[in-house]
Each structure stands twice: as structure tokens, then as C-alpha cells.
C-alpha positions in Angstrom: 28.5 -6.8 -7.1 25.5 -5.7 -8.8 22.1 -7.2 -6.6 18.5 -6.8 -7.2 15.1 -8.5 -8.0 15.8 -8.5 -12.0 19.2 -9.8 -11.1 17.6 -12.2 -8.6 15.0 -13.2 -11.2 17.3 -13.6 -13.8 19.5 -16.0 -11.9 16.4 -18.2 -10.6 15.3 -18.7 -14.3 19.1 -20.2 -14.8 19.3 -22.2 -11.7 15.8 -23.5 -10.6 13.6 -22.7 -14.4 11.0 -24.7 -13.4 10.1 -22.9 -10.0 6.8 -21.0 -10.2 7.4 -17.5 -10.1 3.5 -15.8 -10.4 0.3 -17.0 -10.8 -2.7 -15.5 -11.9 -6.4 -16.9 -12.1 -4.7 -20.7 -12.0 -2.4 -19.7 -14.9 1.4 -20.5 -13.6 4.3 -18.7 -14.8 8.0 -20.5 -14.3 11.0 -17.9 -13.6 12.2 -19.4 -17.0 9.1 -17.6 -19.0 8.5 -14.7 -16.5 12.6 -14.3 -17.1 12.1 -14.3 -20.6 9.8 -12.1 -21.4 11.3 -9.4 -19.2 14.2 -9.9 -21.2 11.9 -9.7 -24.7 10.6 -6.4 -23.2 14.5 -5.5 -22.2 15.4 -6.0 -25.9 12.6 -4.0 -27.2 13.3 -1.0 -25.4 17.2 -1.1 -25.7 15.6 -0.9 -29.7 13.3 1.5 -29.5 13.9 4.2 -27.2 16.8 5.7 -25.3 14.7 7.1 -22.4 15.9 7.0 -19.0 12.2 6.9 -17.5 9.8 4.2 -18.6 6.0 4.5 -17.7 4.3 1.4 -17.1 0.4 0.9 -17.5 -1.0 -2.8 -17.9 -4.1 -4.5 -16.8 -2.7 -7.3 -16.0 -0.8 -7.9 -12.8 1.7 -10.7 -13.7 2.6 -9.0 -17.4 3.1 -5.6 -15.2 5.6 -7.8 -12.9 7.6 -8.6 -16.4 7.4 -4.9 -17.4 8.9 -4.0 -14.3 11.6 -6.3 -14.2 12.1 -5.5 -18.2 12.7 -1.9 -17.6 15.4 -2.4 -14.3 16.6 -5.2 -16.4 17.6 -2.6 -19.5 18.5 -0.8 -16.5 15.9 2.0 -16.9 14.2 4.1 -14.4 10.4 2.4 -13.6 7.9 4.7 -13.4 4.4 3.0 -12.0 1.3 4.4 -13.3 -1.9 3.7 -10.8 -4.2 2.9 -14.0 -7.2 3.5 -11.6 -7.2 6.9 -11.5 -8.7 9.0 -13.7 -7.0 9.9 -17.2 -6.8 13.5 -15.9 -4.6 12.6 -13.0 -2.4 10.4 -14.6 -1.6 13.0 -16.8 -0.3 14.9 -13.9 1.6 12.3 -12.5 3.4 11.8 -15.9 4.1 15.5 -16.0 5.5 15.8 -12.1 7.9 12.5 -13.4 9.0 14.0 -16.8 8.3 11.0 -18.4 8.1 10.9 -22.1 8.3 7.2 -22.9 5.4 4.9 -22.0 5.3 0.6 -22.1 1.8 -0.5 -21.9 -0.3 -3.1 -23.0 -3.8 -3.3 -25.3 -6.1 -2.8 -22.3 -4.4 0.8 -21.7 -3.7 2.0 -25.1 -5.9 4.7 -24.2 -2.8 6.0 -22.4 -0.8 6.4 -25.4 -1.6 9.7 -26.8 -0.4 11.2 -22.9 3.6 10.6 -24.3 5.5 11.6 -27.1 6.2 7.9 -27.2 4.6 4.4 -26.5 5.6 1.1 -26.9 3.2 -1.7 -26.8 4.6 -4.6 -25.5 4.5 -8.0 -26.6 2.2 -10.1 -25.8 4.4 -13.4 -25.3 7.8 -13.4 -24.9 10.3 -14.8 -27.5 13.3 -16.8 -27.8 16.4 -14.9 -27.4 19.3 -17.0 -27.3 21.3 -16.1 -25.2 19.8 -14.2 -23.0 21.5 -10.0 -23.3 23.1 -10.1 -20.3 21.6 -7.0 -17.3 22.7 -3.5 -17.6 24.9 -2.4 -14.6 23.6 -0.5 -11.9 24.7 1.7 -8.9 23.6 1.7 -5.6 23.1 5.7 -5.8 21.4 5.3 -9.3 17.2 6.1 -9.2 15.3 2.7 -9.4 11.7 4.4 -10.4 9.5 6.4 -9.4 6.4 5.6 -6.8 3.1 7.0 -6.0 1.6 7.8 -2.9 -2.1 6.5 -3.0 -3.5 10.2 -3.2 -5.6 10.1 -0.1 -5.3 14.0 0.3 -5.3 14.8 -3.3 -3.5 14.2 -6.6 -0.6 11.9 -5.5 2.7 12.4 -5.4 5.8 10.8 -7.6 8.1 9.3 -4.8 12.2 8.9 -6.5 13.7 6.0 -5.3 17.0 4.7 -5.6 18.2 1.4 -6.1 19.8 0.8 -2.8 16.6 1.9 -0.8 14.4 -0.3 -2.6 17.3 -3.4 -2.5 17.3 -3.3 1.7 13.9 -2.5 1.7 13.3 -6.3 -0.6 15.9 -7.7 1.7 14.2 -6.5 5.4 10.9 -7.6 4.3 12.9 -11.2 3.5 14.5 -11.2 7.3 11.5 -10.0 8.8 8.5 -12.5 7.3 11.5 -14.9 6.8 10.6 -15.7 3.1 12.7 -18.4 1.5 12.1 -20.4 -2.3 9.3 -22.5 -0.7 7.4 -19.6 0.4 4.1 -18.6 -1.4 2.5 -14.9 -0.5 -1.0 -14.1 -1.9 -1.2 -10.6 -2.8 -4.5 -8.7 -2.3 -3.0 -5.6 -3.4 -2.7 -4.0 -6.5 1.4 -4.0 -7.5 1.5 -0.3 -8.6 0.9 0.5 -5.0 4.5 0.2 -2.7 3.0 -2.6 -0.5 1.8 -5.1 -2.9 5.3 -3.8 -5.6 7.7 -4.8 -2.7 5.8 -7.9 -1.0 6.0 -9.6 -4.5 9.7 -8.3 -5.4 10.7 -10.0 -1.7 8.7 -13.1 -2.9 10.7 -13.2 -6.0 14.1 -11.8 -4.5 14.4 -15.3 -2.8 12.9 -17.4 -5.3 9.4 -17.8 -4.0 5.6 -18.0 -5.5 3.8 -14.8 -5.6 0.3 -15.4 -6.4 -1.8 -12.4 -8.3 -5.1 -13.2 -8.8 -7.0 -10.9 -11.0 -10.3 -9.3 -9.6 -11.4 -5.6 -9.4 -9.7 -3.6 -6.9 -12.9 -1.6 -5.6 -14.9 -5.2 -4.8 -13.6 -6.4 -1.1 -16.0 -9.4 -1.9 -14.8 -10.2 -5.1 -11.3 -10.6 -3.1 -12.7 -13.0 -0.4 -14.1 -15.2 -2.9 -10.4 -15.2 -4.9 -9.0 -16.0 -1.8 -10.8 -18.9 -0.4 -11.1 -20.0 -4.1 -6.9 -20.1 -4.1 -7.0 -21.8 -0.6 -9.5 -24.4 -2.0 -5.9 -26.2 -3.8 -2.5 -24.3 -2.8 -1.5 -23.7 1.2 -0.2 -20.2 1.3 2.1 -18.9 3.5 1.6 -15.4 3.6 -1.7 -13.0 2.8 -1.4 -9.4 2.2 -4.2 -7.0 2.9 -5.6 -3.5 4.0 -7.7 -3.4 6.6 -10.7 -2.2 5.2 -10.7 -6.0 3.1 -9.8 -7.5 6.9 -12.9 -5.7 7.9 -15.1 -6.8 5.5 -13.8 -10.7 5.7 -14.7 -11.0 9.3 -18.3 -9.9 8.4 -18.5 -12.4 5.2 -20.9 -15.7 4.7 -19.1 -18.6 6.2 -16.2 -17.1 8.2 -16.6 -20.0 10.8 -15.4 -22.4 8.0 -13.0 -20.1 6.4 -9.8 -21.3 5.2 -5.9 -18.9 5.6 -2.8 -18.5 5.2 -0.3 -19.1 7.5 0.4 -15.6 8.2 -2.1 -12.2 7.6 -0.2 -9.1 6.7 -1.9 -5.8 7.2 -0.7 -2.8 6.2 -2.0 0.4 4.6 -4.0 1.8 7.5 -4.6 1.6 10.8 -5.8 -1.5 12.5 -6.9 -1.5 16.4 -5.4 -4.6 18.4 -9.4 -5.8 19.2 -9.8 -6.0 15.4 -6.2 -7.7 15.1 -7.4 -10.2 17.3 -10.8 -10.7 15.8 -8.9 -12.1 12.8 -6.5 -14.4 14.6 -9.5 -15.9 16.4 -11.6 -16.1 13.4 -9.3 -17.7 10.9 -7.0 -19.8 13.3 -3.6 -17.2 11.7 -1.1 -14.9 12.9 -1.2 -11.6 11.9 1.3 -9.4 11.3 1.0 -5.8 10.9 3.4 -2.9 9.2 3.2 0.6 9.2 5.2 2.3 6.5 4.8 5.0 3.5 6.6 5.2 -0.4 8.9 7.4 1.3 10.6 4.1 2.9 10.1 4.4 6.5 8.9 1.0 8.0 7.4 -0.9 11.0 6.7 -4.9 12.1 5.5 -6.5 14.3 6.2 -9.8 15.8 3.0 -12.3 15.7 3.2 -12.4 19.6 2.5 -8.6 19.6 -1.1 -9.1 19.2 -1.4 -10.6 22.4 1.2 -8.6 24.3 0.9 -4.7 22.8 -2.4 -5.5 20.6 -2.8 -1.8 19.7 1.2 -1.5 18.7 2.8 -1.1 14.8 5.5 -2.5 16.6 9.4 -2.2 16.0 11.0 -0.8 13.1 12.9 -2.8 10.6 16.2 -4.1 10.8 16.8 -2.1 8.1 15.4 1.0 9.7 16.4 4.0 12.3 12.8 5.6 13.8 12.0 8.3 16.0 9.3 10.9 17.0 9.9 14.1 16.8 8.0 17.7 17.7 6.7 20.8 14.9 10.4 21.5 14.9 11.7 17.9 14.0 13.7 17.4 17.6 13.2 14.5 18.8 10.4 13.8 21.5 10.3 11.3 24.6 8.5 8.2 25.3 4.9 8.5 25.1 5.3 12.0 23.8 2.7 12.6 21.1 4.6 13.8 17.4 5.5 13.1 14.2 6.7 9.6 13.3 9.8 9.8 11.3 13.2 8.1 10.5 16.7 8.1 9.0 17.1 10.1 5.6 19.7 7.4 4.8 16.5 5.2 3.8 16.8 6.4 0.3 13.6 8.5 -0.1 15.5 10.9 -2.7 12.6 13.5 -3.7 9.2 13.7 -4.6 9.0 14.6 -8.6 8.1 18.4 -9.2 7.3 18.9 -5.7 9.9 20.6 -4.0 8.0 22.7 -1.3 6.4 19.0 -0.2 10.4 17.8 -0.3 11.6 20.5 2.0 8.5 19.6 4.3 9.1 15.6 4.1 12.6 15.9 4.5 14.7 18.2 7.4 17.4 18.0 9.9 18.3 14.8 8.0 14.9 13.0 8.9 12.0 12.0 6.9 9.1 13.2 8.7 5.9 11.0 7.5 2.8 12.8 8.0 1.9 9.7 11.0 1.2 11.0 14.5 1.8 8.7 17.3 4.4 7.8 20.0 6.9 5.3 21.0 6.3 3.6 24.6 9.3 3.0 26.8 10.7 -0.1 25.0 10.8 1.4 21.6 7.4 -0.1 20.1 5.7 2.4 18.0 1.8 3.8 17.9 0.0 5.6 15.4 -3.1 7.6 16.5 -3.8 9.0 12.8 -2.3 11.1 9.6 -1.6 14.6 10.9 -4.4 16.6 8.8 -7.3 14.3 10.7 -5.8 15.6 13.9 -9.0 17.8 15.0 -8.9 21.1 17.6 -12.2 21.0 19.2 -13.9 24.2 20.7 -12.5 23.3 24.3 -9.0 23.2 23.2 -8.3 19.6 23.3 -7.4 17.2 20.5 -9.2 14.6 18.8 -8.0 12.2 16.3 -10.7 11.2 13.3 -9.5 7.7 12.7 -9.7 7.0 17.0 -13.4 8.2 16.5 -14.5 5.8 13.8 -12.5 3.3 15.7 -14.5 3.4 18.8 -18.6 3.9 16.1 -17.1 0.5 14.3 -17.4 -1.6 17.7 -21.1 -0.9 17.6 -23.1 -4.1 16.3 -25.1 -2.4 13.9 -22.0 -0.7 12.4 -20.1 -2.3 9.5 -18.3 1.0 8.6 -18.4 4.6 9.1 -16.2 7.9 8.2 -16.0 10.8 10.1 -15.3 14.3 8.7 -15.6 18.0 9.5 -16.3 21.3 8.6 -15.8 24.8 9.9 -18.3 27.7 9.1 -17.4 31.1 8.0 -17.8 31.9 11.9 -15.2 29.4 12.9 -17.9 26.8 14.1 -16.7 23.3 14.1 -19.8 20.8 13.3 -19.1 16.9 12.5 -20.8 14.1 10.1 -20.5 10.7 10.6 -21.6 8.5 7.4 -22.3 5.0 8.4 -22.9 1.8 6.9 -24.8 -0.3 8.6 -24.2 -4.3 9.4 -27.9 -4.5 8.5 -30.1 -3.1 6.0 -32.5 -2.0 8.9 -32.1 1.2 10.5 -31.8 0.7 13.4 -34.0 3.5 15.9 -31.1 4.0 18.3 -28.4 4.9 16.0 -28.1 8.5 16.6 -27.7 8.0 20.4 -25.6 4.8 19.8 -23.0 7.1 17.6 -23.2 9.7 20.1 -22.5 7.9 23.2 -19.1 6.6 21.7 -18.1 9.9 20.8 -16.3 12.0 23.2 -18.9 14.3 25.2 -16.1 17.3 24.3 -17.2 16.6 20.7 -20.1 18.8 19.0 -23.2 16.7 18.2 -22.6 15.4 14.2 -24.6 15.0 11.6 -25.3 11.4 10.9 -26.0 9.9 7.7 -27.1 6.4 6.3 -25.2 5.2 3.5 -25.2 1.8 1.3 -21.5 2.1 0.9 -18.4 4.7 1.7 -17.0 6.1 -1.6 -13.2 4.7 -1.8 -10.0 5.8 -3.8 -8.9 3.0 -6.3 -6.5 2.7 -3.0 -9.7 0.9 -1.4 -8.9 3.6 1.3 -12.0 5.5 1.9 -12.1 9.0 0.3 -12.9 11.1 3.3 -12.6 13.9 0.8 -15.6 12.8 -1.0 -17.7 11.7 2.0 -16.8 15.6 3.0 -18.7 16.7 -0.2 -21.7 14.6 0.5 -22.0 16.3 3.7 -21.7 19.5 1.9 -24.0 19.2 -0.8 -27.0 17.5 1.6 -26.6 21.0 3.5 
């Protein structure tokens, strides 16, 4: 039996052609045309090019859906380009994935000269009658390549294979309970794993997945898409980091805000009072999921902001999870470690990286770089990534992300970052950038900051900003918050 979202596509454009498949800016596409021109791009890649990898760059979200489902459907390896980044980068990224074949459209043509060959595809699909039927795939066989969102550097190319990314489609269907009349906005760009596999679930069962075009750096921009698609079309499901949750509880008009049925946040951590804010100020559930590229994956259940608020909750059906110490043994409840989970969830390697492989993967595990525990009924918690775990001078530990956390619940904070530095002597000194609710500064800030801080941690530097600088993740870049601190000193 061969299974899988081109498969799944393909057989929704036979049976139910009319169903709307994506949508973008009001524009509706019907399985039957987004079918079709994956197949046109199928075609013009079994003519062109033997290549086992294929590139993808596209500016548009709804033609990259058709790339993607062109190059499984020749039965080619997909490898996503995040065309954010800067040129330099992705040149990395397409050296670390040996890819030498690229499928792009006009707006990134700039990419070509990075391959020894590109393919521009077309920019309507064609008739092909019939349809050339799917190439076979196995379950062991790589299904692309992903990228981690680079929040520590360059990122990495993530090898997947195509049974991993098949039950990861199919929990993320059991879990939200998707079906054909289901309709998930995506607030995500699709390059990124959570926005790719929330809209291959939508279309795995024959929903809508809506993918409204707006720049990816502009949290506003994507408030005023939203309500603007609430306006005519009830959606089911919303997908979005916290950082774009943060911002939409602050926004003109929350009061009369329109939802969806369901919030999904995922991407970073959340706290359960912030979790709540959003239930109570758009009349949802939320739902929130802890997971990385590498396929390890948490839920929780929309009660679990009222029971265990502050949880990631359980893992996925589809999932085995555990914590475990420095030398990946298991740990006990409420013992502080590494999150980690089954290597059977298809994580394969990451591309020209193997020191990072060895690291990610050992004594069958892979070991996420997530610290947090598991309470005594299996429900997870993440306190932070492992390299914003801080020693402070007294020997105790201090988590960045649980810092910021407890500066944000100050009024005349909207956001803040906190990073640190150590001098040449070994002295540990902190700076907290922070954007403030108002554009008046207010005279108690430095005290305000101070007195949420742990008194075990040094007094920091604060700074007033206008805004945080982010990767084209929308996740903050705490490197780059680290250099402003540098360069005022």
C-alpha cells in the first residue's frame, strides 16, 4: 500500500475535485487544480532532471504546497529552502543537503546561480490527460530534507523519511481530530516543520488549509489577515507562535475579536497564565505542542489549560517520550533533564553534520536540546533550550526563558529578552532589553525588572528598545540582542 499526502491529494482531486484544498488572499484552489499542477510540475522534472534531491524556493505559499507535492509525487526527495534567510546561508544549507537541482519560481530566481541546475516552474498548471500515475515509495525511503529555524546559528538540514513524516500527518489528524470539513489557518510559514505538517494533515484528510500571504516579520500584518479571514469563513483551527499570541492579546479591539475554534501554539514556550489570557480573551481553546524537526512531539488536551496550565502535556499517540540525565539514562518524575524520545520516530540524520548526529542521537534516543521534567502522571514541562540554562555565581541554576517569563507580567512590559555575558575574569553580568507596552518610559523600570528577578541574580543591564530583533523564524534572535549589549559597552 503506498500512503501519503501526494497520494492523499491525488485521490481527493478524483473523488471530491471540487473540495477547496488552499486558499490564499481570497483566491481558492480546488484539489482538482492544486492536483494538477503538482502533477504539471511532476512531469517537468521526470523531463528535465534525474536528481534525487529537489530544492524548493517560492514566494508564494500555495504554489510552494504544489512544488512539494510535485516533487514526492515524482517521487523525489524535497528539500525546503527557508527563503528568509540570507543568500549566504542558504548556500550553506544547500551544500550540507548536496543538492544540485533547484525548482523555484520568478520571485527567487536569484537563487538560481547557487545549483548546477534550476528549473523554473510553471506558472499554471496544464492539462495532462491522464494524469502519470505516482512513483512508488517505501516506508524506509527519505521524504526531504527539513531545517531547524537556526536560533543558535546557521540551521541544520533534518533527513526524514517517509514513514516518520506519514505518522507524524496521521497523529496530528487523531490528535486535533481533523476530517474533510475541517479548515486550519496557517500563520506559519510552510518551509518551517509546524506550518509544512499542519497543512499536509489538513490535506491528508481532505480539508481547507488557508495561507494567507503577508510578511513573516510583521505580527500585525498577521492579526489583521486573520480577523480579515474571520470576517466571511468560520475556521476551525489557528496556528501560531507565541510571540504573534503575545502580540494579539495587546492589539486594538481584542474585546470584539473574532477566532477560530481552536488556537494552536507551538514553536516556543508559552506559560499557562498567558495560555489562559487567550482563551478568556477570544472565547477559544487552545491547544499547545511542543516538538522539533527531529520528530519528537507533545499535546495537550484543551482541558489542560485549566487543570496543568503550565504543562506541554502528553506525547502523541504516535510517540514514546522520556527524560533523561548528561548520560541519556532515563530520570524520575520531576527530575530535571533532557527531553527526549524513541529513535524509531524517523529522525534519520542531520545533512553534513555528523558530530551534531552523534550528539542528537544515542542509546537509541533522540535527545532534543529541551530541559524540563515529567510530573507523576506522565505530562511533560519544558523550563527552556539547554544553552539558556544559566550557572549563576552561587552555584544555582537559572533558566533565561523563566526570567523573561516572570519581566513580561509587568504592565509596562510588552516584551523583553534576557542574555549574558562572561568577562575575561569569569564575571557573569546580565542585560535585559525591553519593549515597553507604552512609548513612555516609565521611572520605575529598573526596580520593576529587578524585583522579578531572582535576588541570586547579578544586577543587569537594562535597555529600552522599539522592537527585539527576530530570525525570519519570528523567534527572537537572542544572538543579536547579545551584540547590542556588546557593542553599547
Amino acid at each position: 500500500m503506498q500512503f501519503g499526502v501526494a497520494e492523499a491529494v491525488d485521490h481527493w482531486a478524483r473523488y471530491r475535485p471540487l473540495s477547496i484544498a488552499a486558499s490564499a488572499n481570497g483566491t481558492q484552489r480546488t484539489y482538482a487544480e492544486l492536483n494538477g499542477y503538482a502533477a504539471a510540475i511532476a512531469a517537468e522534472l521526470g523531463a528535465t532532471t534525474d536528481q534525487p534531491r529537489i530544492a524548493v524556493a517560492f514566494g508564494s505559499k500555495v504554489r510552494l504546497l504544489a512544488a512539494i507535492l510535485g516533487v514526492l509525487r515524482a517521487g523525489r526527495s524535497v528539500v525546503l529552502l527557508n527563503t528568509g534567510l540570507p543568500l549566504e546561508v542558504i548556500r550553506v544549507n544547500l551544500k550540507d543537503a548536496a543538492v544540485t537541482a533547484l525548482l523555484h519560481d520568478e520571485s527567487q530566481s536569484h537563487l538560481a546561480g547557487l545549483v548546477p541546475f534550476a528549473l523554473t516552474a510553471p506558472e499554471h498548471s496544464f492539462p495532462l490527460s491522464p494524469l502519470p500515475s505516482l512513483a512508488q515509495r517505501h516506508p524506509s525511503d527519505e521524504w526531504g530534507v527539513l531545517f531547524s529555524s537556526g536560533t543558535t546559528g546557521v540551521p541544520k538540514g533534518i533527513e526524514r523519511d517517509h514513514e516518520s513524516m506519514v505518522t507524524e500527518l496521521v497523529g496530528w489528524c487523531l490528535e486535533l481530530g481533523l476530517t474533510r470539513q475541517s479548515r486550519f489557518y496557517i500563520g506559519r510559514p510552510i518551509y518551517y516543520t509546524g506550518g509544512l505538517v499542519l497543512t499536509l494533515a489538513t490535506l491528508l484528510v481532505g480539508g481547507a488549509a488557508i495561507l494567507n500571504e503577508y510578511r513573516e516579520d510583521s505580527f500585525d500584518e498577521a492579526w489583521a489577515d486573520y480577523q480579515r479571514t474571520l470576517e466571511g469563513t468560520q475556521i476551525d483551527f489557528a496556528f501560531f507562535i507565541p510571540d504573534q499570541l503575545r502580540r494579539f492579546l495587546t492589539a486594538p479591539g481584542t474585546q470584539q475579536a473574532r477566532s477560530a475554534r481552536i488556537v494552536l501554539t507551538m514553536g516556543a514556550p508559552i506559560t499557562g497564565a498567558e495560555k489562559q489570557q487567550v482563551v478568556t480573551a477570544f472565547g477559544c481553546d487552545i491547544v499547545e505542542s511542543w516538538g522539533n524537526s527531529e520528530s519528537l512531539g507533545t499535546i495537550t488536551d484543551p482541558e489542560d489549560v485549566h487543570v496543568r496550565p503550565d504543562s506541554i502535556g502528553r506525547p502523541f499517540v504516535t510517540d514514546e517520550m522520556c527524560v533523561v540525565d548528561d548520560h541519556s539514562q532515563p530520570l524520575p518524575p520531576t527530575v530535571l533533564g533532557r527531553l527526549a524520545g524513541s529513535e524509531s520516530a524517523g529522525f534519520v540524520k542531520y545533512c553534513n553534520r555528523p558530530d551534531a548526529t552523534d550528539l542528537a542521537k544515542r542509546n537509541s534516543l533522540i535527545i532534543s536540546e529541551d530541559v524540563g521534567y515529567a510530573d507523576e502522571n506522565g505530562f511533560y514541562y519544558v523550563r527552556g533550550r539547554q544553552q539558556d540554562c544559566v550557572v549563576l555565581p552561587d552555584g544555582s541554576t537559572t533558566v533565561l526563558q523563566e526570567l523573561e517569563d516572570n519581566v513580561r507580567t509587568l504592565p509596562m512590559v510588552q516584551d523583553c529578552c534576557i542574555v549574558t555575558t562572561t568577562s575575561g575574569s569569569g564575571e557573569l553580568s546580565f542585560g535585559v532589553a525591553v519593549v515597553l507596552s507604552t512609548q513612555q518610559v516609565h521611572a520605575g523600570l529598573s526596580d520593576a525588572v529587578r524585583q522579578k528577578l531572582p535576588a541570586n541574580v547579578p544586577a543587569p543591564q537594562i535597555r529600552v528598545v522599539d522592537t527585539l530583533p527576530r530570525l525570519p523564524s519570528g523567534k527572537v534572535d537572542r544572538l543579536a540582542v547579545n551584540r547590542q549589549f556588546e557593542h553599547a559597552d
